[in-house]
Every structure is written in structure tokens, then in C-alpha cells.
C-alpha positions in Angstrom: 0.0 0.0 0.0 3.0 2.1 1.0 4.8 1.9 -3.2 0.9 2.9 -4.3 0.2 5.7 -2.0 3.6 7.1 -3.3 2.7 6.3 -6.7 0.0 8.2 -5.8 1.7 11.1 -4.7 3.8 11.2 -7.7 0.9 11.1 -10.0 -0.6 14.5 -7.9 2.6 16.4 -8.1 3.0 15.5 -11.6 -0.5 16.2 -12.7 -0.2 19.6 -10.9 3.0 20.5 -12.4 0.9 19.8 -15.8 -1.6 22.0 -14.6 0.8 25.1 -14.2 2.3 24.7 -17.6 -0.6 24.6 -19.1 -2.3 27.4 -16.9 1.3 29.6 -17.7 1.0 28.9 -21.3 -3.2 29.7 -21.4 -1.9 33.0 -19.9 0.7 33.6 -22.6 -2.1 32.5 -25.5 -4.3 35.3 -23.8 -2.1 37.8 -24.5 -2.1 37.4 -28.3 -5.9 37.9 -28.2 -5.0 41.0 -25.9 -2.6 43.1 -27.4 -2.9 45.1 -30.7 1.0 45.4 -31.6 4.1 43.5 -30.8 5.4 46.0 -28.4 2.7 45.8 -26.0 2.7 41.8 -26.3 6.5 41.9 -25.4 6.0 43.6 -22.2 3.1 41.6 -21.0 4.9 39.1 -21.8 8.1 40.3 -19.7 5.7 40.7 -16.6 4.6 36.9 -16.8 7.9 36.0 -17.5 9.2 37.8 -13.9 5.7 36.3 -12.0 6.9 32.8 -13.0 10.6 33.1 -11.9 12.8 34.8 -9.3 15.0 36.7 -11.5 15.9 40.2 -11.2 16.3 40.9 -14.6 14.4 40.4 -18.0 14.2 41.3 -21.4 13.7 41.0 -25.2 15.8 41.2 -27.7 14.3 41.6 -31.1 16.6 41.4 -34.6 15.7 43.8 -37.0 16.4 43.8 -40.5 19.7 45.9 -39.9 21.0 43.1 -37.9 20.6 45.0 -34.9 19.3 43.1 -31.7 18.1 46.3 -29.1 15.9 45.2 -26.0 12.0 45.6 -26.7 11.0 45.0 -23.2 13.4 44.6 -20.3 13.1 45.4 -16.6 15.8 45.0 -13.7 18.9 45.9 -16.1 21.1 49.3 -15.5 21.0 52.3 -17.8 25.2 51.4 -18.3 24.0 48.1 -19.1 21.3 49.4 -21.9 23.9 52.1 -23.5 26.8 49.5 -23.5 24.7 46.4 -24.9 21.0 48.2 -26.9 23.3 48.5 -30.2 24.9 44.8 -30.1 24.8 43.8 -34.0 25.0 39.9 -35.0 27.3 41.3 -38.2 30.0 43.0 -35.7 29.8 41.6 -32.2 30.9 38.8 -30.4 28.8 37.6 -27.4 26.8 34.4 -26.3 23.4 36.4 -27.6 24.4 37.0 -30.9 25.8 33.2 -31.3 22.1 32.1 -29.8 20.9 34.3 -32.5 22.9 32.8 -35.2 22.6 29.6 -33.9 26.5 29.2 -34.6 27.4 27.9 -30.7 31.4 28.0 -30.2 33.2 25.0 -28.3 33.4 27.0 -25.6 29.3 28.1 -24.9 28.8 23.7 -25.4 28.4 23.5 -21.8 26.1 26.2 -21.0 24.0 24.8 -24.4 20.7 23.3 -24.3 19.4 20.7 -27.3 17.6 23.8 -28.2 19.7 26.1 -29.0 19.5 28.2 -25.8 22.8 29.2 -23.1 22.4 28.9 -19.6 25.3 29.5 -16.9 24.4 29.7 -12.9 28.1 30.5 -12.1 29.3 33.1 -14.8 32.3 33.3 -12.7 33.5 29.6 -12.7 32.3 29.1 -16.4 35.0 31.9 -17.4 37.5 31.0 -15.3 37.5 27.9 -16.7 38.4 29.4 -20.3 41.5 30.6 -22.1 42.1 34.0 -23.1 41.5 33.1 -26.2 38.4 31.8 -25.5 37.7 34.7 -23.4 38.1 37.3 -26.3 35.0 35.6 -27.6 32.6 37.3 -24.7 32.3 40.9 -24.9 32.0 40.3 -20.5 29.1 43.1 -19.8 27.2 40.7 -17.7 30.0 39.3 -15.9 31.8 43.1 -15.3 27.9 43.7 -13.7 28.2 40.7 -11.3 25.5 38.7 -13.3 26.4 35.4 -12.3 22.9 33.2 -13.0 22.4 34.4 -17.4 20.1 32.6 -19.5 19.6 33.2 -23.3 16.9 31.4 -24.6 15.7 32.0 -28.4 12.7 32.8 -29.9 12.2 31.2 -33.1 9.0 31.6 -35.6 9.8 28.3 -37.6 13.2 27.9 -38.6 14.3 31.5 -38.3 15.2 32.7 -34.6 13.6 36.2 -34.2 15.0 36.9 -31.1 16.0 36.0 -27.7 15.0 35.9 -24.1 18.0 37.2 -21.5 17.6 36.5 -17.6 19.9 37.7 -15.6 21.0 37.5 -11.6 23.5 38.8 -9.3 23.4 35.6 -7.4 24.2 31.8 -8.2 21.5 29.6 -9.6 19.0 31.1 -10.3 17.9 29.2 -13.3 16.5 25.7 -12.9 17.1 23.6 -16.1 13.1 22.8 -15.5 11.8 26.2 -16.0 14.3 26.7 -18.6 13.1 24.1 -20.6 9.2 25.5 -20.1 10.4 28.6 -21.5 12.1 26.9 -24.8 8.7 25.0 -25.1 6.8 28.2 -25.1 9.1 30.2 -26.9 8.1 29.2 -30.4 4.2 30.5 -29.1 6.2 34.1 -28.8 7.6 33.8 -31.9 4.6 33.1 -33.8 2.7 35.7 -32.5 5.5 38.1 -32.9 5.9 37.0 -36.7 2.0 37.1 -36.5 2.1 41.1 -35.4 5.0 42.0 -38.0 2.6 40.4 -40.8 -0.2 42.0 -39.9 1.4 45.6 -39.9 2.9 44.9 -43.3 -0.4 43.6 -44.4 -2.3 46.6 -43.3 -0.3 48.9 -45.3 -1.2 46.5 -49.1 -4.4 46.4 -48.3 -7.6 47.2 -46.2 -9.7 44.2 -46.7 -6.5 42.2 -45.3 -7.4 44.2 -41.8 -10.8 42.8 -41.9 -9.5 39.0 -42.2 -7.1 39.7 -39.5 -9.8 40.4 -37.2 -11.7 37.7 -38.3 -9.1 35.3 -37.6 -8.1 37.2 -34.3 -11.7 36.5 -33.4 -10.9 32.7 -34.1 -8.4 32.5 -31.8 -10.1 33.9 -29.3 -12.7 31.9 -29.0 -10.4 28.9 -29.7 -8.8 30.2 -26.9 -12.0 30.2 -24.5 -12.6 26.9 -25.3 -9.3 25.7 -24.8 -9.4 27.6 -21.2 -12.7 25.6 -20.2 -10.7 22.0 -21.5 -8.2 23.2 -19.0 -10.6 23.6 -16.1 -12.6 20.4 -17.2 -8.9 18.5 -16.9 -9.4 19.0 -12.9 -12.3 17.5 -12.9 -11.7 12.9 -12.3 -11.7 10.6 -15.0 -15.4 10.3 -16.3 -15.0 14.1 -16.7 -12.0 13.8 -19.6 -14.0 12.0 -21.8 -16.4 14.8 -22.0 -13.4 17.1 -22.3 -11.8 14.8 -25.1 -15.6 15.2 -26.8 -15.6 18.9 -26.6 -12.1 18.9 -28.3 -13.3 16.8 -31.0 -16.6 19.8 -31.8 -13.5 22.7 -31.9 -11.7 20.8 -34.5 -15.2 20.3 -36.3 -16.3 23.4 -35.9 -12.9 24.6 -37.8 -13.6 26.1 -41.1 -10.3 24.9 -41.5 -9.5 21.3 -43.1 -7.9 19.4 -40.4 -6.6 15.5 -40.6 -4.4 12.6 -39.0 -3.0 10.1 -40.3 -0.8 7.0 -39.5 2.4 6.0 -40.7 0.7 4.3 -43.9 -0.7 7.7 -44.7 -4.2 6.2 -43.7 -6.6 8.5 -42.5 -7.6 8.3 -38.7 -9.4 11.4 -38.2 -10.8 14.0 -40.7 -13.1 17.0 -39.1 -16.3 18.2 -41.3 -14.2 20.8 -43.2 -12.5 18.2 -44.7 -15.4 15.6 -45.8 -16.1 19.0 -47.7 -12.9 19.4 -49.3 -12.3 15.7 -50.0 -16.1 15.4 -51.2 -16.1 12.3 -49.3 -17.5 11.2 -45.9 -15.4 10.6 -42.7 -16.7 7.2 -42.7 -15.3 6.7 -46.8 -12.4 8.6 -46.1 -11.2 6.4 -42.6 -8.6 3.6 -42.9 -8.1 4.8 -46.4 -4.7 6.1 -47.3 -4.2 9.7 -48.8 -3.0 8.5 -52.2 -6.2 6.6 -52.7 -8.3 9.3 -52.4 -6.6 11.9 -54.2 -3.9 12.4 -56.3 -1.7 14.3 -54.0 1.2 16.6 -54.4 4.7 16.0 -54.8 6.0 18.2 -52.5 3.2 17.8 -50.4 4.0 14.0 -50.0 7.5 14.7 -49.6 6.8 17.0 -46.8 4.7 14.2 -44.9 7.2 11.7 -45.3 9.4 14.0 -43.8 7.5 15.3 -40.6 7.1 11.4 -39.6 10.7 10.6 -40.1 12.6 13.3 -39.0 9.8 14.2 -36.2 9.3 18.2 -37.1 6.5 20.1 -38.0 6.6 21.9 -41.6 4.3 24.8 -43.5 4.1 25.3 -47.4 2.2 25.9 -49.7 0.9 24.6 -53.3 -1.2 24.2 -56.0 -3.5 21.5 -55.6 -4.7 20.1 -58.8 -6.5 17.4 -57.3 -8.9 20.1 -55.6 -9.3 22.3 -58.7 -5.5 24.3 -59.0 -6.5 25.9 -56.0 -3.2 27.6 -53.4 -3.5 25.9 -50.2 -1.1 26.3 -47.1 -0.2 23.5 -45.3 0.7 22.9 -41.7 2.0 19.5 -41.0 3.2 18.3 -37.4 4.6 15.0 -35.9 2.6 12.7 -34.2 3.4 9.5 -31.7 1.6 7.3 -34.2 1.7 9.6 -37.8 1.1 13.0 -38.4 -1.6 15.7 -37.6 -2.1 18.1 -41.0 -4.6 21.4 -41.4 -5.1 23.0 -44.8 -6.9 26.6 -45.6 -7.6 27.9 -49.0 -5.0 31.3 -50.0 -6.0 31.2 -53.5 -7.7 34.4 -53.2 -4.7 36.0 -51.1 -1.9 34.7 -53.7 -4.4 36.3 -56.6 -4.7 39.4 -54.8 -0.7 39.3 -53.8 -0.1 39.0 -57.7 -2.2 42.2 -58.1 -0.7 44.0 -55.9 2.9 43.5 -57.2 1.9 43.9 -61.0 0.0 47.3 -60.3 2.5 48.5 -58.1 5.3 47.5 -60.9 3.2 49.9 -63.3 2.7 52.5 -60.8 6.6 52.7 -60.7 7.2 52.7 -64.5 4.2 55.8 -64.4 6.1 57.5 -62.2 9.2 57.2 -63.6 7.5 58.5 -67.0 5.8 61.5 -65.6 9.4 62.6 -64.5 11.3 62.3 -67.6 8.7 62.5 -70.2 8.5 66.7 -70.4 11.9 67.0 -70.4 12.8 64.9 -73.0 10.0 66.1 -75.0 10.8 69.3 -75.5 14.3 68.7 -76.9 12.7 66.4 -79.5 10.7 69.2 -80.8 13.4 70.9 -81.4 15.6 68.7 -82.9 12.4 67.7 -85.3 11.7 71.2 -86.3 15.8 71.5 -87.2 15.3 68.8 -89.0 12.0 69.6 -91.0 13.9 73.3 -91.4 17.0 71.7 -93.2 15.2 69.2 -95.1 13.4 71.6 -97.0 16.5 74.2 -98.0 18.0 73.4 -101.5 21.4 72.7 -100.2 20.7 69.9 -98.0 18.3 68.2 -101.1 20.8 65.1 -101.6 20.2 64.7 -97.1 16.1 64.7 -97.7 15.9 60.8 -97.1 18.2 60.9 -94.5 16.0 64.0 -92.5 13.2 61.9 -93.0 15.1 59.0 -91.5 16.0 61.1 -88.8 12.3 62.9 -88.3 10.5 59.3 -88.4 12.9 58.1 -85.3 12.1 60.8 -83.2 8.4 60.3 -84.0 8.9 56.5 -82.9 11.0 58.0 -79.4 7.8 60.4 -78.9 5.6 57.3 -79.4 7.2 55.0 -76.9 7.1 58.8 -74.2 3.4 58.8 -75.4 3.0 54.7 -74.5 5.0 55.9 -70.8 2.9 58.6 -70.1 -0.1 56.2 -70.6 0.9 54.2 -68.1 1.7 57.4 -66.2 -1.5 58.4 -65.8 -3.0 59.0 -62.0 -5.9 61.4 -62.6 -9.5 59.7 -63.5 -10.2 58.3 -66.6 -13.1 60.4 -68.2 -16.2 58.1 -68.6 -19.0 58.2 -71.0 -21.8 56.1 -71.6 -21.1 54.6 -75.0 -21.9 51.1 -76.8 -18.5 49.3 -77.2 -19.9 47.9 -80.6 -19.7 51.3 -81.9 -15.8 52.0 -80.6 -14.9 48.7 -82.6 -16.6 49.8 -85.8 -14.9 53.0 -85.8 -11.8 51.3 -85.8 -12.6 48.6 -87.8 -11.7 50.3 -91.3 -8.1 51.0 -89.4 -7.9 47.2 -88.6 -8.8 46.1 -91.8 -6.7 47.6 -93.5 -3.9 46.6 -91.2 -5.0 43.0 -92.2 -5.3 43.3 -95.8 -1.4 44.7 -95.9 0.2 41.6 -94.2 -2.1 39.1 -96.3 -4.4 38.2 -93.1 -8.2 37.9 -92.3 -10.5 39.5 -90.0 -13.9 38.9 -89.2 -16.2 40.8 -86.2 -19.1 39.4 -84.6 -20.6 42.0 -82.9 -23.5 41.0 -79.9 -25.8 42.9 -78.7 -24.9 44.2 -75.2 -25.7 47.4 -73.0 -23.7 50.8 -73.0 -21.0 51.3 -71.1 -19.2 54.2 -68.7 -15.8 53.9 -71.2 -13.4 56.4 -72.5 -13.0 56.1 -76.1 -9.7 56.6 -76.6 -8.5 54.8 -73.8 -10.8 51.5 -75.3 -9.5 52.2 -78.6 -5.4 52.2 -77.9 -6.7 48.9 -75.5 -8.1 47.3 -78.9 -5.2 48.6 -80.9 -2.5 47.2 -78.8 -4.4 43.7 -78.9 -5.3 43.5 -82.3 -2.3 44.2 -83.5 -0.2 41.5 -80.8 -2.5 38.9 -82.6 -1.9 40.0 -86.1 2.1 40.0 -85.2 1.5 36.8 -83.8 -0.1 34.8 -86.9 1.5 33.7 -90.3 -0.1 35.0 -93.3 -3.6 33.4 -94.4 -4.5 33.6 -90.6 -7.9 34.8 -89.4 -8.5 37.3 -86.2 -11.7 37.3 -84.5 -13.1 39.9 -82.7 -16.5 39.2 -80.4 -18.4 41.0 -77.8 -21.3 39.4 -76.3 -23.0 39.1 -72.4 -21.6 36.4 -69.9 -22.4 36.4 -65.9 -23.4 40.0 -66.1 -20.4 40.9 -68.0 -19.7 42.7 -71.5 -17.2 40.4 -72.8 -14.3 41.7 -75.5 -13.0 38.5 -77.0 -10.2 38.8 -79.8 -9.1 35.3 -80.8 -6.1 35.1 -82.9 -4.4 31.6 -85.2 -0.9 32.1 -83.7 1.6 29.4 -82.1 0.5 30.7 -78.7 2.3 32.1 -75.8 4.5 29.7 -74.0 4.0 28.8 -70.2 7.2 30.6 -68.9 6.3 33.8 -69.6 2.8 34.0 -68.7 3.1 35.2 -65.6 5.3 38.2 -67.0 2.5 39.3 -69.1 2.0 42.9 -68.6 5.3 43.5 -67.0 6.6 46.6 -68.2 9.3 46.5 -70.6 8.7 43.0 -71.3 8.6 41.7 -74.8 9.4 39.0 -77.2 9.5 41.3 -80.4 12.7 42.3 -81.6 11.6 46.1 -82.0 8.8 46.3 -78.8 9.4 48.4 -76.0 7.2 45.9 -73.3 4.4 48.5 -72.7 1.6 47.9 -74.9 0.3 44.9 -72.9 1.1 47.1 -69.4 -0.9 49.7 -70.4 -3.7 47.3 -71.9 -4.1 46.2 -68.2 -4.3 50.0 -67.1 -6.9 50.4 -68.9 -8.8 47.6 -67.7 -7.9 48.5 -63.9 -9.5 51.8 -64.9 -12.3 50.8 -66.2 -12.6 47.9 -63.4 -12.5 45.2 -66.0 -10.2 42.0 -66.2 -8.5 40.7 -68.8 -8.3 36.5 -69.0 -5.6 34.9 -70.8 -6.4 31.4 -72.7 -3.4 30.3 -75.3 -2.5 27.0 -77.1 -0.4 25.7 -79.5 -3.3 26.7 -81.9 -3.5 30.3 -80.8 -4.5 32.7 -78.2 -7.9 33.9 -76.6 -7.8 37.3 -74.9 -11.2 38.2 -72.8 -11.6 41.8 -71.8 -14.5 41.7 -69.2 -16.3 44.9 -67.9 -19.0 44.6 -65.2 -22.3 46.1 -65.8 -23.2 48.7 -63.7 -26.7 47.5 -61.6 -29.5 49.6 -62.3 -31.0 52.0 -59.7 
């Protein structure tokens, strides 16, 4: 009886250590759900940090993009202390934090050094005795000159990458016990997430505005994730018949997760699948149990590789891909190690990436407007000199042998002032001015222009015109759209080819179609379409297509790409305004 009370007695102390790890690390999740910014995260943080440990100094270093690691939040150290050690950078000092930070230990820190990654000494004075001079050179010695004789430096990691570290330090001898050392490493990599988690979402708020709704969205997630988790905690205390009700309550969170969430066992055979992913995988949890992945789906390559990898090596891992097995749709993927397999939860970006792509093409044309507007006046006006020199001299008797050679001359500074006129289009900032007009009639005003293009290079051309509503357009903005695209597709057939132009209604859209014979546009440089100063003509400048999509973003339309081997499909689609 005496071995099972102590078992007993064991099992309390142990179950209440449990208890206050996970009652310290519902704390720290609190604060994420708490705090608006990462520097008022950090100093909550710092005050749990001191509440949990007897340690008369704290703080947070945070590397910036400089290489700089200052201290966020700190409390306990000495203003000498901040002036001497706030400017530390990893590219020019030598010191135990910026080695923790670099993750590049020397032989001598290896017997302060954790398996994670983190230094710990509770007799600074012995541990540097102990060394050579050598060896000493390789400590810059501010803590030790202070009398700190108990120093921890424990990282924070989002990932892979270490964004920082924690530093505890004491004027008296252990002060550190390995066991709350090792809580800290465990909950370190929560820090870091939420840190990388406020550094996204200030970058993100600056691209765009809807991004701040989703954030708050998700924040609101989390917090009620959170509240749920607390109550799992408090059910926990409860005896035995109460975890099963706890371990049920888990189970409605995960299928209650608009997120798809999965396990799966070392044969890749699914053991659990919440509702979220009977919708994704069309199939029901009872179809999709004990099968493996691969017979349900084609999957991934990478993605496969990745799983393979989280079970053997035992990490977690997050990517993302194109799943063509769920309709080319982005997904990011978070898998983790498991005692029997691997636990896996999957969310749909494909709108993000889309709007990501957006964001960098426009602001790639934005840049080349910019640049136009700055140059374009004051290269213009030295062309109209030179031209009117040049139209002056080719008219006077003497110079009559140098006509062809003016003309030469003049019809290359007209081509310059084209390619400043094709700049300043993209230049543009101030609102198109819009119309209501029918863009049947725009083509048919051009269509004599086009047609006679055609005839010279020995082509067809044929226009099917639909009958659709008017539109708010500006004419000439419409009309150097049409003329930059027609003109691609003639360039890009052989003679005897047709080009077909075509507007009709789709899904409340006026659709543009021109359809041209060509060999098509290869894979690799679709995504560089629009790109200023791309091209694959020998004589193109790379700015008809930008400006085509400047045009559209002006006139809120899209333009949709579909190309073959047997030509290319351009779709122009304009949304029709609802009627009041």
C-alpha cells in the first residue's frame, strides 16, 4: 500500500505540475488575443515572465532587419547596461546572444548549451575562469563586469528562423533551474509566432484594407479557440469520467474549424478528418477512414514529400501549393509529428496569392508611371526641337541630296515620342473620363483601321458583334486597349490567318473576345505578361500589354488569358453597372 500511496503522490505532483504549464501557457495565449501590436505583447509578456521566476532581470531582444538586436522590453537591467549592450549587432559583435541568435554555438558556450539552441550559466564566474584568453576574447563580458552570475539566453524562433532571444539575468548563483528553462524553450516558439504574427499584420495593413478585416476575423478565431481551450483546461481538474467529456468537446473545436484538419498514420491512412475536410475531400469521414491519402486523391509531390518528412525526422513543416487534385486551387499546409503519424490542417490562399499577384503587378506599373511622368516633359521638348531643325534643313536646296536621310531622322524621333506617349499612358493617375457609349460602336470606328492593317500583311479579319448594353468607357482609352491587342494577334499569326473579334454578355459581364491563329504564348512567360518593358518582339518596347491592363484597372475590368499551340484567346471583361 505504502509503493501505491507514493505512486499516488507522484501522480498528484506531476499532474499539478501539468496544470501550471498549461495554466502559464493559457496566460501567454491570452495575450495574443489581448494586445494590438508587438510591443505591447512583449511587455506583458516580460511581466509573466518575472511572475513565473525569481530573476531580477528580464528582457527581449528583437533582430531587426539591420542586424541590430536592441531590447524591446526589459526590466531589472542598469542604464550602463542598456547604453553599452541596446546596439549589439550579430554582423559585428561577439557575445553568447548574438551566437544564440545565429545559432552558430562555439566549443566553448557547449556546456552552457541546451538541445535547443538556448545558453544557460548559474556561475558566470567559474564558467569563465574555466576558459582561455583566447576563449575569453569571444565574450564581450558586460554581464559578468555587472556581477550577473545566474544568465540565461533562450531564443525565440517563428519556424526555422530565430527572431530573437530571451535574456535572464542574476547577481546571485543559480538562479535558473534547467526545468523552467526548458518551459520557457517550449513556449518560446508561441512568442515567436505571435510576434511573426504582429509583424505580418502591420505589413499587411499597409497593401491592403480588406487584409485588416481578415485579420480580425481570424483574431476573433483565436479567441474563441482560446476560451474553449481555457474551459478544456478547467474540465482537466475534474476525475476521470470528466476527460472523456473534455476529449468530446475537443473533437466539436476541430469540427467546428472552417479549416480542413486530418491525422494520419504511418501508412498515410486516414484516422481522423473533421467536417471541413469531408467537404474538401467530397467524401465522408466514414469513406475517407482507414483509407490512405493517395487513394483518395492524387496528392502533391511536394506535399507528400513533406509528410514523409514530418514522420521521419519528427518536425513540423508549412508550405504551400497548387493542388490540382482540388481544382489548381493555393493551399497552405501545416503538418506536425505525431506518436503514431502526423496531424495536418489545410486553408484555401487562392484568393490571397491572386490578390498578392495584383498587388505587385500594379505596383510595378505604378513605378514605371512614375518614372514617365518625370522624364517624359523633359525629353520632349528637346525632340521638338531637334524635329523642327530637322524639317527646317530638309526643305532648303542645299541639303536636297540629305532629304531621305532627315526623314530618316524625323520618323525616329516620331517612334521616341511614341514609346514617351505609351510611358505617359501608363503614367497616368488622374480619373479616366467616362462616357456612356456602346463598345460595338468603338470597334466599328476602328474597324476600317484594322482592316486595312490585315489586308497589308495578307491576313483575315472577321467581327461578330452581340448585342450588349452601353457602357461608362473612355473612347480613346478603349481604342489604344483594342489597338495594342489586335495588333499582338496579327504580329503573332502567319499569313492566311484569321483574327476574330467578339463581344457578347456572360455572368453580367460585357465580354471583348479577340481570338487570334498564332503558335500561342509559351507557359514561362505567362506570368510576365503585362510587365513593363517585357517583350518577345525584336523592335517592342514591353508596354503595350502594361498599359492594356491599365486600362482595364480603370475601367474595373479583367483581362483572362487562354493560349494553345493553336493560338490565343484574350477576354476583356467589364461589369455592368446595376441599375437603380
Amino acid at each position: 500500500m505504502g509503493f501505491y500511496a507514493s505512486m499516488d503522490i507522484l501522480n498528484i505532483i506531476k499532474r499539478k505540475e501539468i496544470e501550471d504549464e498549461l495554466s502559464r501557457t493559457n496566460s501567454l495565449l491570452k495575450l495574443f488575443v489581448q494586445k494590438t501590436n508587438r510591443k505591447a505583447y512583449l511587455d506583458e509578456v516580460l511581466i509573466l515572465l518575472q511572475e513565473w521566476i525569481d530573476c531580477r532581470c528580464t528582457g527581449i531582444r528583437v533582430l531587426n532587419d539591420e542586424g541590430y538586436v536592441p531590447y524591446e522590453s526589459f526590466a531589472g537591467f542598469s542604464q550602463e547596461f542598456m547604453g553599452s549592450e541596446n546596439w549589439l549587432s550579430v554582423n559585428h559583435h561577439q557575445c553568447a546572444c548574438m551566437r544564440v541568435i545565429l545559432e552558430k554555438p562555439e566549443s566553448q558556450d557547449a556546456i552552457c548549451m541546451t538541445n535547443v539552441g538556448s545558453f544557460c550559466c548559474n556561475n558566470t564566474i567559474e564558467f569563465i575562469c574555466e576558459m582561455s584568453t583566447e576563449e575569453q576574447s569571444r565574450f564581450r563580458g558586460k554581464c559578468i563586469e555587472l556581477g550577473y552570475k545566474s544568465v540565461a539566453i533562450i531564443p525565440i524562433r517563428y519556424q526555422e528562423r530565430v527572431l530573437g532571444v530571451i535574456h535572464l539575468a542574476d547577481e546571485k548563483e543559480g538562479k535558473l533551474p534547467s526545468e523552467f528553462i526548458e518551459f520557457i524553450e517550449k513556449v518560446a516558439p508561441l512568442i515567436g509566432e505571435a510576434m511573426y504574427r504582429f509583424n505580418l499584420e502591420d505589413e499587411l495593413r499597409y497593401k491592403n484594407d480588406n487584409l485588416e478585416r481578415l485579420v480580425e476575423e481570424r483574431t476573433k478565431e483565436l479567441k474563441l479557440a482560446n476560451e474553449q481551450l481555457n474551459h478544456d483546461i478547467v474540465e482537466q481538474k475534474l476525475a476521470s469520467e470528466k476527460l472523456i467529456r473534455a476529449q468530446e468537446e475537443k473533437v466539436s473545436i476541430l469540427e467546428s474549424m472552417t479549416d480542413c484538419f486530418f491525422a494520419m498514420d504511418r501508412d498515410m491512412r486516414f484516422t481522423y478528418i473533421n467536417h471541413a475536410g469531408e467537404i474538401a475531400f467530397g467524401k465522408s469521414q466514414n469513406e475517407l477512414l482507414s483509407q490512405k491519402i493517395t487513394e483518395v486523391i492524387k496528392v502533391n509531390d511536394t506535399a507528400l514529400q513533406h509528410y514523409h518528412e514530418v514522420m521521419s525526422e519528427k518536425k513540423s513543416a508549412t508550405f504551400e501549393i497548387i493542388s490540382e487534385a482540388l481544382g489548381g486551387k493555393w493551399l497552405e499546409i501545416s503538418a506536425y509529428s505525431a506518436e503514431n503519424g502526423l496531424t495536418c490542417y489545410f486553408r484555401d490562399i487562392t484568393s490571397r496569392k491572386i490578390a498578392e499577384g495584383e498587388i505587385a503587378r500594379f505596383d510595378r506599373l505604378n513605378l514605371v508611371g512614375q518614372l514617365a511622368a518625370g522624364i517624359a516633359h523633359e525629353i520632349r521638348n528637346p525632340m521638338t526641337t531637334v524635329r523642327g531643325y530637322l524639317q527646317l534643313l530638309g526643305v532648303k536646296p542645299e541639303y536636297a541630296t540629305q532629304r531621305s536621310t532627315f526623314e530618316l531622322m524625323i520618323s525616329e524621333v516620331d517612334r521616341a515620342n511614341a514609346i514617351i506617349t505609351e510611358f505617359l499612358s501608363l503614367a497616368q493617375t488622374k480619373p479616366s473620363e467616362m462616357k456612356s457609349r456602346n463598345l460595338n460602336d468603338i470597334i466599328s470606328h476602328l474597324y476600317p483601321l484594322l482592316e486595312a492593317d490585315t489586308f497589308t500583311q495578307n491576313k483575315q479579319i472577321k467581327f461578330i458583334a452581340g448585342e450588349i448594353p452601353d457602357l461608362a468607357l473612355n473612347a480613346k482609352e478603349i481604342s489604344q486597349l483594342i489597338l495594342n491587342l489586335t495588333r499582338n494577334g496579327l504580329e503573332a499569326m502567319a499569313e492566311g490567318g484569321t483574327l476574330s473579334i467578339e463581344s457578347y454578355v456572360e455572368d453580367c459581364k460585357v465580354v471583348l473576345e479577340i481570338a487570334d491563329e498564332g503558335c500561342g504564348i509559351p507557359k514561362e512567360n505567362f506570368k510576365k505578361l503585362g510587365t513593363p518593358f517585357f517583350t518577345t518582339k525584336d523592335t517592342g518596347t514591353g508596354l503595350g500589354f502594361a498599359s492594356c491592363y491599365k486600362i482595364a484597372e480603370s475601367h474595373n475590368a479583367k483581362i483572362c488569358i487562354d493560349s494553345s499551340p493553336k493560338g490565343t484567346t484574350i477576354s476583356i471583361l467589364f461589369p455592368i453597372p446595376k441599375m437603380e
